[in-house]
C-alpha positions as MATLAB code, in Angstrom:
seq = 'XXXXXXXXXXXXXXXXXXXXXXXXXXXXXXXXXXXXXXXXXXXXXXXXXXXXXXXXXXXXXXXXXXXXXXXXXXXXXXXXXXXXXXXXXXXXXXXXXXXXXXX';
ca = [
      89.739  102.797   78.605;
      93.224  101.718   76.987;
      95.388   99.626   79.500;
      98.197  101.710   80.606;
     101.565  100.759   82.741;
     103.856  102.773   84.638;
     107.008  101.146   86.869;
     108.295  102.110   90.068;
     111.313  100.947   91.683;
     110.163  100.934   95.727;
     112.804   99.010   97.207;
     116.033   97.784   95.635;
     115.166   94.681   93.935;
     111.058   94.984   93.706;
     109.539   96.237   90.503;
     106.015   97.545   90.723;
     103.886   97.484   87.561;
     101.053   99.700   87.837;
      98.383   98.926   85.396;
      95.565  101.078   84.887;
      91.839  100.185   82.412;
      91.147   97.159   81.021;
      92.512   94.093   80.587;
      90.959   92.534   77.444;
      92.539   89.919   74.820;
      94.048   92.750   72.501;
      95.636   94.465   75.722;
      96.910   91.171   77.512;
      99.553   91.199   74.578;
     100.530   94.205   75.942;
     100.701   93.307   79.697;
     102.359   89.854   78.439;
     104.869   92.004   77.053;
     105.548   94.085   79.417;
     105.792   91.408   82.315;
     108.103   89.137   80.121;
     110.285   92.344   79.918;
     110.095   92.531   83.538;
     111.186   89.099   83.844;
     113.805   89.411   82.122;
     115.282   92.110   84.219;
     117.265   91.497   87.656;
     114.569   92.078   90.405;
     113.994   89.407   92.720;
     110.037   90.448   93.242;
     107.703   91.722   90.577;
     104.687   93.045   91.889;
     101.625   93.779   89.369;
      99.147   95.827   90.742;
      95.641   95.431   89.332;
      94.082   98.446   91.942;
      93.495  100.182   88.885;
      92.141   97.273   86.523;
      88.116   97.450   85.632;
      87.983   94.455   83.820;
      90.051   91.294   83.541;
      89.600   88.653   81.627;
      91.556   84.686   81.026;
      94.276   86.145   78.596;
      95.163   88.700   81.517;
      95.373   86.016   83.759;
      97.157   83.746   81.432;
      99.829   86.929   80.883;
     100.255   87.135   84.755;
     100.953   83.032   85.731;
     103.234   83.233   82.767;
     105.121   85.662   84.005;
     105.168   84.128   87.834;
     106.234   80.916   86.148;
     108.962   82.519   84.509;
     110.055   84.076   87.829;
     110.089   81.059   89.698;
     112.406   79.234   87.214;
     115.006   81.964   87.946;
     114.101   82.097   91.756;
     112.227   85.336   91.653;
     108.907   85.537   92.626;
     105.164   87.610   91.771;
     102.906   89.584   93.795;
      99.913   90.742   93.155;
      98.118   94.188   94.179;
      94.343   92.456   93.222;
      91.552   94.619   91.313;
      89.239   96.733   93.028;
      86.561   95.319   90.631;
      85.052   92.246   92.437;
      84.119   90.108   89.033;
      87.830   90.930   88.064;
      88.842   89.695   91.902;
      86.851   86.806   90.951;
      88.753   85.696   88.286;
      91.951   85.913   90.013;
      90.636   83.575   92.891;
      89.190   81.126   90.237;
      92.804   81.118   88.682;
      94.270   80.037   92.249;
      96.431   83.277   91.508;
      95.381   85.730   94.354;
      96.321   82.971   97.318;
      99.397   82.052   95.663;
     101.170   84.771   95.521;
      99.893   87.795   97.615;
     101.930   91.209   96.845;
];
């Protein structure tokens, strides 16, 4: 299944990125792409939720700590919604990603 992203604005100032499929190297160019646009933007929180997410593998993870480091350096800040999948859970916790910055 092809990743897929949709956005919702809950609160004023917190993006939600929904991702839905896999996250595999060809697709983490698309997630990196779409978070750096994200980071770019004015919201204090980004939120990526992985609820959706079968598979994730280093280059997704590698998309997502960019992105949180990116938010830091302008005082903004990631959350993450983890993967129902537990080896894609896994990999998050491995990363140090999932305590760090819970959505």
């Amino acid at each position: 299944m092809a990743l897929t992203f949709a956005c919702r604005t809950p609160n004023p100032g917190v993006v939600v990125l929904v991702c839905s499929g896999r996250v595999d190297p060809v697709a983490a160019v698309s997630l990196r792409r779409e978070l750096r646009d994200l980071c770019e933007g004015e919201a204090d929180r980004v939120i990526v939720d992985l609820s959706r997410v079968g598979q994730l593998d280093a280059a997704g993870v590698a998309a997502i700590a960019g992105a949180a480091a990116a938010l830091r350096r302008r005082g903004a800040d990631l959350g993450i919604v983890p993967p129902m999948v537990s080896g894609a859970v896994r990999i998050l916790q491995y990363s140090g990603l999932v305590p760090m910055f819970p959505a």
